[in-house]
C-alpha positions as CSV (number, residue, x, y, z in Angstrom):
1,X,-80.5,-113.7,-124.7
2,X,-81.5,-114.9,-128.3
3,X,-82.9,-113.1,-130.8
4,X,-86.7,-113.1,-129.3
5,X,-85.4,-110.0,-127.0
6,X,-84.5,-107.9,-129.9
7,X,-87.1,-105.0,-128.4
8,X,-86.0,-104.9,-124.7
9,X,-82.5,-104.4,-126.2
10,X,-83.7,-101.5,-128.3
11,X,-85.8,-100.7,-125.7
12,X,-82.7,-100.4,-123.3
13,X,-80.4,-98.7,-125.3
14,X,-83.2,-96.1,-125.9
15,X,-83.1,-95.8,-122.5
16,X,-79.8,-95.4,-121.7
17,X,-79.6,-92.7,-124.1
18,X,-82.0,-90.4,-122.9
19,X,-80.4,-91.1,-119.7
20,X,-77.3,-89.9,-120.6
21,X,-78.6,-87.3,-122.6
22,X,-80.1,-85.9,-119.3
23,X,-76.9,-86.6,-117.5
24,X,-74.9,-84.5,-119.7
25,X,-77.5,-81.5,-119.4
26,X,-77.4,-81.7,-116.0
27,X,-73.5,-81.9,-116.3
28,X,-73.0,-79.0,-118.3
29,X,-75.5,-77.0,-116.3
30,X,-73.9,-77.7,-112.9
31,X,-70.2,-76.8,-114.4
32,X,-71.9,-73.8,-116.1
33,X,-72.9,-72.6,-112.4
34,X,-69.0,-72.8,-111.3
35,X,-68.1,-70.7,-114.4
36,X,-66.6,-73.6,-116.3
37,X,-67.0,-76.2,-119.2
38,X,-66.8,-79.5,-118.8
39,X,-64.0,-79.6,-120.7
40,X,-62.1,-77.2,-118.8
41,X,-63.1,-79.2,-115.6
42,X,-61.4,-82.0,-116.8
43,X,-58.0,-79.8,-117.1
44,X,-58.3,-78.7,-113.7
45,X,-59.0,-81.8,-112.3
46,X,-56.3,-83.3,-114.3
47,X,-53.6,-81.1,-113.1
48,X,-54.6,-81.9,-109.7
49,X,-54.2,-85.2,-110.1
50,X,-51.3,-85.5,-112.3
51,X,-49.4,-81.9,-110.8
52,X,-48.2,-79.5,-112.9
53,X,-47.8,-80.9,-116.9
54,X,-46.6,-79.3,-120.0
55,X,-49.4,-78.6,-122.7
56,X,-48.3,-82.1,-124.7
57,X,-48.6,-83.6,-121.7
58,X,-52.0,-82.5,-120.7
59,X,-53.2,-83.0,-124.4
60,X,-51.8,-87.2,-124.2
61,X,-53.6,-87.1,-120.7
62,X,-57.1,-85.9,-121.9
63,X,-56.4,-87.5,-125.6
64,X,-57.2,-84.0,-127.0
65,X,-55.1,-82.4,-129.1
66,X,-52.5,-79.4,-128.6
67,X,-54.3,-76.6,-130.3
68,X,-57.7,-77.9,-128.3
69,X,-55.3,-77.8,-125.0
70,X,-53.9,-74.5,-125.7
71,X,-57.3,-72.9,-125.9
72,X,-58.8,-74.9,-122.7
73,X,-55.3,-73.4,-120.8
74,X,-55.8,-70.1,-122.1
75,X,-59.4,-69.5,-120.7
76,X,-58.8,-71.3,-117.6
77,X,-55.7,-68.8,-117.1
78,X,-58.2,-66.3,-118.1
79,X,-60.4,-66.8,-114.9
80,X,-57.4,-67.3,-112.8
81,X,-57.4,-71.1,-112.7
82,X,-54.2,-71.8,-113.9
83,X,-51.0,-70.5,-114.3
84,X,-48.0,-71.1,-117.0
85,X,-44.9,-71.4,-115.4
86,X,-41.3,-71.3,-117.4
87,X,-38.8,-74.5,-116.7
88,X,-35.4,-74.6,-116.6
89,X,-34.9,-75.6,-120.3
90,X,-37.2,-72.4,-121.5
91,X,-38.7,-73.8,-124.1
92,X,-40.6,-76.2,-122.0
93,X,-43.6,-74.2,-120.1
94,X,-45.8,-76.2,-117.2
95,X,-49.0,-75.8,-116.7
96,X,-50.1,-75.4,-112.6
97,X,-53.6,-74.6,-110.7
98,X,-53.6,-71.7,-108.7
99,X,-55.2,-71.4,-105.5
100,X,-58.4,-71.0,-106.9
101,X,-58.2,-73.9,-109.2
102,X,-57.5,-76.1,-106.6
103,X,-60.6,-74.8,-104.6
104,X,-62.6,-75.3,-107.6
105,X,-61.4,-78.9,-107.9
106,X,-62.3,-79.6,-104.7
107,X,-65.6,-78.8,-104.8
108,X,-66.3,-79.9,-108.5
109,X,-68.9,-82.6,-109.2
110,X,-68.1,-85.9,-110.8
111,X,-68.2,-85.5,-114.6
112,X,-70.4,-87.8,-116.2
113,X,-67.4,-89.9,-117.7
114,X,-66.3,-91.1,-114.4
115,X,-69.8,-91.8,-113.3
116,X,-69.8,-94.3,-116.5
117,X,-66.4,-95.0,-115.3
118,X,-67.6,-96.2,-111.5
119,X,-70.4,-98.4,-113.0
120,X,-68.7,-100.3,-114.8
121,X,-66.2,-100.9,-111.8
122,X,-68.6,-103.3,-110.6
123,X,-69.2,-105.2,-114.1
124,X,-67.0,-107.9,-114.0
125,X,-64.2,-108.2,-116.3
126,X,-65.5,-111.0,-118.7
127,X,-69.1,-109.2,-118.9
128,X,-67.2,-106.2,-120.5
129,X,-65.1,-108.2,-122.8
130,X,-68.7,-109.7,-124.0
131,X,-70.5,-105.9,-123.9
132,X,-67.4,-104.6,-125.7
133,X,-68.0,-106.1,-129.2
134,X,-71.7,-105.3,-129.9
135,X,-70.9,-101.4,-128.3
136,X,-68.2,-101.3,-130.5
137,X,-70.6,-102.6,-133.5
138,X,-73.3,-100.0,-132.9
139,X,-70.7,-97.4,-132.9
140,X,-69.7,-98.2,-136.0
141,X,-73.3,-98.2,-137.3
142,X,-73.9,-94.9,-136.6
143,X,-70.6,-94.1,-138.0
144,X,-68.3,-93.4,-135.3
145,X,-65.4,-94.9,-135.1
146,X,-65.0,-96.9,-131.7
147,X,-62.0,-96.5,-129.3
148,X,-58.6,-97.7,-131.0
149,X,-58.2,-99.8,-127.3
150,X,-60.9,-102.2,-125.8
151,X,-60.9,-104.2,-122.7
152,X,-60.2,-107.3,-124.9
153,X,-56.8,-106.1,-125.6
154,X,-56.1,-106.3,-121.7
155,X,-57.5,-109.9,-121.2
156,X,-54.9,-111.2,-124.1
157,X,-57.5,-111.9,-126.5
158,X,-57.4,-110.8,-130.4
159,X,-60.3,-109.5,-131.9
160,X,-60.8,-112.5,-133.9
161,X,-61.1,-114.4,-130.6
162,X,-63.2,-112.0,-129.0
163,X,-65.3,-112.1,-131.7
164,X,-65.4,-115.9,-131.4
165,X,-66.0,-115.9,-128.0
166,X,-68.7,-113.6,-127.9
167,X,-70.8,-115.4,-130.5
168,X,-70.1,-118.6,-128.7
């Protein structure tokens, strides 16, 4: 694509914004209507997945931090969700689903992340390396700081290479 289909790529990104924008609403609305965030879905789901997990490890899980994890647990336990359950060593207190929260995970929609997640299942790997370096520019035009990892780090290429390769 050279430089003559500067508008379609505007044009696209446009697009997949509002799409995403609409996804999230829709999102948050259809978590709303099982009297959760989506935030607090992701815990639930999370602790299905993973089993029971102290609050460190459910903050390194969902790359939030403590204090956010704390507060997530506490309304979840709140509405009967989740439980907090001593250890052996006291000091160490797991986090479980109750009945309930494992209903609710069952039934829970996708979140929108692992909707993104499933598409780009079927990109194929060297496409992503080459998306990865222009999303990670625009991020970074808009201020935001990209995601410390990339997909070029798991191919064994450095940035500078990346770099190379995708203006080649």
């Amino acid at each position: 694509m050279d430089r003559s289909n500067h508008k379609e790529i505007i044009h696209a990104v446009l697009q997949l914004v509002r799409i995403l924008e609409q996804e999230s609403r829709l999102s948050r609305k259809t978590y709303k209507g099982f009297g959760v965030t989506e935030s607090q879905g992701l815990v639930v789901r999370q602790l299905a997945k993973s089993g029971p997990s102290s609050l460190i490890e459910l903050s390194k899980q969902l790359h939030v931090s403590p204090s956010n994890i704390t507060g997530l647990v506490d309304r979840l336990e709140a509405k009967g969700l989740v439980r907090r359950a001593r250890q052996d060593d006291r000091r160490i207190i797991h986090i479980h689903l109750t009945p309930q929260g494992e209903e609710l995970t069952a039934i829970l929609p996708d979140p929108l992340e692992m909707k993104i997640d499933s598409a780009l299942r079927d990109i194929p790997e060297s496409e992503l390396q080459a998306f990865w370096l222009p999303i990670s520019r625009l991020l970074q035009a808009f201020g935001a700081s990209p995601p410390q990892k990339s997909p070029l780090e798991h191919s064994g290429l450095s940035h500078d290479e990346a770099s190379h390769a995708s203006s080649t």
